[in-house]
C-alpha positions as CSV (number, residue, x, y, z in Angstrom):
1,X,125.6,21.8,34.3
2,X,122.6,20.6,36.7
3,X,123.4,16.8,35.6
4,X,127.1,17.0,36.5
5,X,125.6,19.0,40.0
6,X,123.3,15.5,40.0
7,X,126.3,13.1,39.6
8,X,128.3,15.0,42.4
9,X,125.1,14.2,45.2
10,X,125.3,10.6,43.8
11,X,128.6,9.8,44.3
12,X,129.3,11.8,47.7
13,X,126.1,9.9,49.3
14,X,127.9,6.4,49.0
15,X,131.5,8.2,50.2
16,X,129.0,9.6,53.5
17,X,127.9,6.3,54.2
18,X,131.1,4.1,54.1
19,X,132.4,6.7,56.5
20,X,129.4,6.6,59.5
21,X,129.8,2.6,59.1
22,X,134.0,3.1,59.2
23,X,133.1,5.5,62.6
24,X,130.5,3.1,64.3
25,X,132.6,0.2,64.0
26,X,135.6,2.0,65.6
27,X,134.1,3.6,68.2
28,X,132.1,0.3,69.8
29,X,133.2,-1.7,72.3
30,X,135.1,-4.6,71.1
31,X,133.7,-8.4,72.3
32,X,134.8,-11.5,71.4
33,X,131.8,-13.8,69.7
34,X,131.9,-17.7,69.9
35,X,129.3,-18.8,66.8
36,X,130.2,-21.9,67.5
37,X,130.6,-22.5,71.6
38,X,127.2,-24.4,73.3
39,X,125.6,-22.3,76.5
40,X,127.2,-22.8,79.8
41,X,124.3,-24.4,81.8
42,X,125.3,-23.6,85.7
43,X,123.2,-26.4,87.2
44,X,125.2,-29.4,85.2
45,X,128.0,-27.5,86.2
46,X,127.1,-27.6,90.0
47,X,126.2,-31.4,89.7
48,X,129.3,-32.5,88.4
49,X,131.1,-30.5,90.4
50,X,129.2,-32.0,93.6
51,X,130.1,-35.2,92.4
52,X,133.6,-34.3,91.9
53,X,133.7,-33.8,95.4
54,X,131.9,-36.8,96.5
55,X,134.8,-38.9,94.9
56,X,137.3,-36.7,96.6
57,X,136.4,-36.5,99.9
58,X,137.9,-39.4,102.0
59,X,135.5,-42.3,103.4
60,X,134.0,-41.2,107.2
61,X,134.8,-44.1,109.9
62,X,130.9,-45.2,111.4
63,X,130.7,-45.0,114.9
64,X,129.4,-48.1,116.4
65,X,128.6,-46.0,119.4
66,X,124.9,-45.7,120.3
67,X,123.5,-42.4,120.2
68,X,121.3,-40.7,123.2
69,X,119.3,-38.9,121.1
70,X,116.0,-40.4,119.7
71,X,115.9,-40.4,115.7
72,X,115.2,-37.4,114.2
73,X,111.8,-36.7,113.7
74,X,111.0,-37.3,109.3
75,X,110.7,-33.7,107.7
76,X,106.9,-33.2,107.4
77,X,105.6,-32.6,104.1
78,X,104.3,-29.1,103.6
79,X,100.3,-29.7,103.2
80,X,99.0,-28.7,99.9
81,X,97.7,-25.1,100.0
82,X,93.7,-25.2,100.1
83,X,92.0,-22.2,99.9
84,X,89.7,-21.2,103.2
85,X,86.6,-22.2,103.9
86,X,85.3,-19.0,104.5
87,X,86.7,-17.5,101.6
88,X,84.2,-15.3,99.7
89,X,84.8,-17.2,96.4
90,X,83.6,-20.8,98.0
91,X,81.4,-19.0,99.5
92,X,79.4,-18.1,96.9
93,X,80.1,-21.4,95.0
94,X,78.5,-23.3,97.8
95,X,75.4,-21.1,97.5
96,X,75.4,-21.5,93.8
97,X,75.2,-25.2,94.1
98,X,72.9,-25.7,97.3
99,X,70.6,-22.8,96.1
100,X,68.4,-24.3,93.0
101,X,67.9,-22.3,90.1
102,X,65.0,-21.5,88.7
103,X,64.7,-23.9,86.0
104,X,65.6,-26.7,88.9
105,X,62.5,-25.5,90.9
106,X,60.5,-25.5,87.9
107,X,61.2,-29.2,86.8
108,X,60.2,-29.8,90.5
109,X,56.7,-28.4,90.4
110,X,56.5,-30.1,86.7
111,X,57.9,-33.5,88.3
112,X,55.3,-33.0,91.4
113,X,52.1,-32.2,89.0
114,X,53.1,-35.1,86.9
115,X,53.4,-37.6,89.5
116,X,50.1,-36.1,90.8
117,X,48.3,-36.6,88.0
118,X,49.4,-39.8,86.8
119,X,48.6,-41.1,90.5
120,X,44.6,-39.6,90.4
121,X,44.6,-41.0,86.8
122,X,45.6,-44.6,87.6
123,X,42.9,-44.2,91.1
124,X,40.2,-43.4,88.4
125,X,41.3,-45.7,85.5
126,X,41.3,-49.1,88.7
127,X,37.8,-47.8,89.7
128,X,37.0,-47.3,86.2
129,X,37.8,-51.5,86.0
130,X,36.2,-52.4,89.1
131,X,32.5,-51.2,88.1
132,X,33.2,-52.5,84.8
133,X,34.1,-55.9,86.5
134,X,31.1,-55.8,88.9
135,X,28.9,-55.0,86.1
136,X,29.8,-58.0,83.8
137,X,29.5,-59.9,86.9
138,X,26.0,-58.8,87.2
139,X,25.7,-59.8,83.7
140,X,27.2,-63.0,83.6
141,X,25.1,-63.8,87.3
142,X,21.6,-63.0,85.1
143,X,22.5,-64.9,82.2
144,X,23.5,-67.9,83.8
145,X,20.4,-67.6,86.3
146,X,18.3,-67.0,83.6
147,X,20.0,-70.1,81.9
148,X,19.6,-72.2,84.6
149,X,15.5,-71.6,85.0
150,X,15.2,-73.5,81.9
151,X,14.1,-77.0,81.9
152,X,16.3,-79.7,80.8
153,X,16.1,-80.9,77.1
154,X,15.1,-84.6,78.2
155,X,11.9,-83.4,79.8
156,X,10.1,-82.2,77.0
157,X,8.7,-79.2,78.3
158,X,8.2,-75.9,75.8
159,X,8.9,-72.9,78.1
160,X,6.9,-70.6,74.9
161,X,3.6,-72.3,74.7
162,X,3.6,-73.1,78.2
163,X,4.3,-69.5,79.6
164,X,1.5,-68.3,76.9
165,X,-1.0,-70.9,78.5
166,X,-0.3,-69.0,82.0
167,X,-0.8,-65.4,81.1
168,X,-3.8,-66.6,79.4
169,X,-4.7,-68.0,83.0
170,X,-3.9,-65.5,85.0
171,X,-5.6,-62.8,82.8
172,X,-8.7,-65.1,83.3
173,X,-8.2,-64.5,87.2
174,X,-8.3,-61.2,86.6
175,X,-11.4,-60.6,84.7
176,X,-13.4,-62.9,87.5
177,X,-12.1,-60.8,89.7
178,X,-12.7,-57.4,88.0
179,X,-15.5,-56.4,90.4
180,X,-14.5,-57.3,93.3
181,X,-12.2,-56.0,95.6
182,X,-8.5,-54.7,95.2
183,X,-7.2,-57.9,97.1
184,X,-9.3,-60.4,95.4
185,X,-7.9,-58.6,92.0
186,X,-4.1,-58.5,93.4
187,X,-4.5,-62.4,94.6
188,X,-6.8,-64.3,92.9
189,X,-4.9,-63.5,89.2
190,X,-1.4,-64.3,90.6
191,X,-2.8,-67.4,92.9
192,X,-4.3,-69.1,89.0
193,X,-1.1,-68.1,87.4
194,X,0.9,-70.2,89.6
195,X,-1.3,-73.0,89.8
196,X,-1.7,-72.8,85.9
197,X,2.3,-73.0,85.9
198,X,2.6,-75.7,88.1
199,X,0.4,-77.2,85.7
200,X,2.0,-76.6,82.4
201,X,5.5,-76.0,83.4
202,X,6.5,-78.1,86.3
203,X,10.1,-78.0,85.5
204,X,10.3,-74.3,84.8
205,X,8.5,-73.7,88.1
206,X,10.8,-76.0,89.8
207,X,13.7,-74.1,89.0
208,X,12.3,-70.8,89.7
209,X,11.0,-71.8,93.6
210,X,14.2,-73.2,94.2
211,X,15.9,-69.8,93.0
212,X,13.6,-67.9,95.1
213,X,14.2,-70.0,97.8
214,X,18.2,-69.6,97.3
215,X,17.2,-65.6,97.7
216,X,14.7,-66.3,100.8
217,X,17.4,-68.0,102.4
218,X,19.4,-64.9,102.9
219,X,16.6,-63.4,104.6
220,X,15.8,-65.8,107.7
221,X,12.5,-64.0,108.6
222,X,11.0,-64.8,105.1
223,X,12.2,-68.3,104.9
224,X,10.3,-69.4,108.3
225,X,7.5,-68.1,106.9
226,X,7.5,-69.7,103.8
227,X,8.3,-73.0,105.1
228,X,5.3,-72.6,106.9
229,X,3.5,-71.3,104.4
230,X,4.8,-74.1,102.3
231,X,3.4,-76.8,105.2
232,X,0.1,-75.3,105.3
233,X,0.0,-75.4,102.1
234,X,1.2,-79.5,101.9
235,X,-1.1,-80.2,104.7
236,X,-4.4,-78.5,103.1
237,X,-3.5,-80.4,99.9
238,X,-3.4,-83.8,101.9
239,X,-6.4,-83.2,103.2
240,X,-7.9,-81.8,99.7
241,X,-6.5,-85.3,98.7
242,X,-8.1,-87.4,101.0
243,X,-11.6,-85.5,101.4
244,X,-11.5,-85.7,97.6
245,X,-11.0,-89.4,97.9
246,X,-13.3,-89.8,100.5
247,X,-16.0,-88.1,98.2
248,X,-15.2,-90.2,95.5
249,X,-15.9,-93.3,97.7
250,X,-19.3,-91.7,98.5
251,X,-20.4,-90.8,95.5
252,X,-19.5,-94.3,93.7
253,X,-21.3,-96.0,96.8
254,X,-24.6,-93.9,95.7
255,X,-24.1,-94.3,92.8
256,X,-24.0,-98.3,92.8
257,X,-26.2,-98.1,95.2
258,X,-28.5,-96.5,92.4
259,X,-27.5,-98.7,89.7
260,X,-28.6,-102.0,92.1
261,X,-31.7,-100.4,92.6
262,X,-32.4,-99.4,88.8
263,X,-31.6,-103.1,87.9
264,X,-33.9,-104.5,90.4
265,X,-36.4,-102.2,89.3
266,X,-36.3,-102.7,85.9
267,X,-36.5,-106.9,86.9
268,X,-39.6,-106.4,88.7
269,X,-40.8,-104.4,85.7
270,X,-40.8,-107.7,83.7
């Protein structure tokens, strides 16, 4: 009993259906559907049927009267909209690009320290050369001075032995000289020493008055007074020179004056 009650639900519910859809279709509006018909486009439309009337309309007669009026101005051409100057949003753009940001003002002060620094450190590093360059200068001046104080290999002179045989004089000066007073002890020593090296080293002196005199020369005051110094000096060795000489005449006149005078003696002896 409850299954045929089951069957009679089934079968009414399809019977329900068939009539709602039966309804529905007879109670809406009937409209015709094209599938198949393209859509109307109503701007084609207006074209062709502007141009329809363009072939149509008869041909207009130009006048070949000339008109009072000037030519009518061309239509202007609406300018593109641009937004205001003053308008809040450029505005604040403007201020966003002219104002630097931080990290701008930053790679400033970096960019200004570095250029400092690099500036003080190439000042430094191109007086760091120049006393290096004045100092091997200085260097190369002594050596070559010192160089050049040396006598020539052709002479023959020994600047070792011969500057040995000076100290040895000079050291002499000073002990003849140990009790006397300090300017006899300051002199006398130096005044042998040179004398001992114009003696021995006439070469190496030679080369060392001339340097001095290079040096005197840039002091005017001391070079007159060496060069008369220098002439006293000349003319009291002249004068040694020719007082020695005249000496020497003396002394071998007495003394053959002494020989004669032995010889006869010794003849009258026999």
């Amino acid at each position: 009993m409850a299954f045929r009650s089951l069957l009679l639900r089934r079968a009414a519910l399809p019977t329900a259906a068939i009539g709602a859809v039966a309804v529905t279709t007879f109670l809406a509006p009937r409209k015709t559907l094209h599938a198949e018909s393209p859509p109307v486009n109503l701007q084609s439309a207006a074209k062709s049927h502007s141009y329809q009337y363009k072939l149509t309309r008869p041909p207009v007669q130009q006048s070949h009267r000339k008109p009072i009026y000037d030519d009518p101005l061309p239509p202007k051409t609406p300018s593109s909209s641009r937004p205001s100057s003053n308008s809040p949003s450029q505005s604040q753009t403007s201020d966003t690009q002219t104002s630097p940001t931080p990290t701008d003002r930053l790679a400033a002060q970096i960019r200004r320290a570095r250029l400092f620094l690099h500036a003080h450190t190439a000042l430094a590093e191109d007086k760091l050369n120049d006393l290096l360059t004045s100092f091997f200068d200085l260097e190369n001046s002594f050596t070559s001075t010192i160089i050049s104080l040396a006598p020539a290999p052709s002479t023959g002179e020994k600047v070792l032995p011969g500057s040995l045989y000076v100290l040895v004089a000079a050291m002499a000066g000073s002990i003849v000289t140990r009790n006397r007073n300090i300017l006899l002890r300051g002199s006398i020593p130096l005044a042998v020493g040179i004398v001992a090296g114009w003696v021995v080293l006439p070469h190496t002196m030679r080369n060392v008055s001339d340097l001095v005199w290079r040096y005197e020369e840039k002091v005017p005051f001391v070079a007159e007074n060496h060069l008369r110094v220098r002439g006293a000096v000349v003319q009291g060795e002249k004068a040694a020179r020719e007082l020695g000489g005249e000496v020497g005449n003396w002394t071998e006149s007495r003394m053959r004056e002494g020989r004669e005078a032995l010889e006869g003696w010794v003849s009258k002896g026999r």
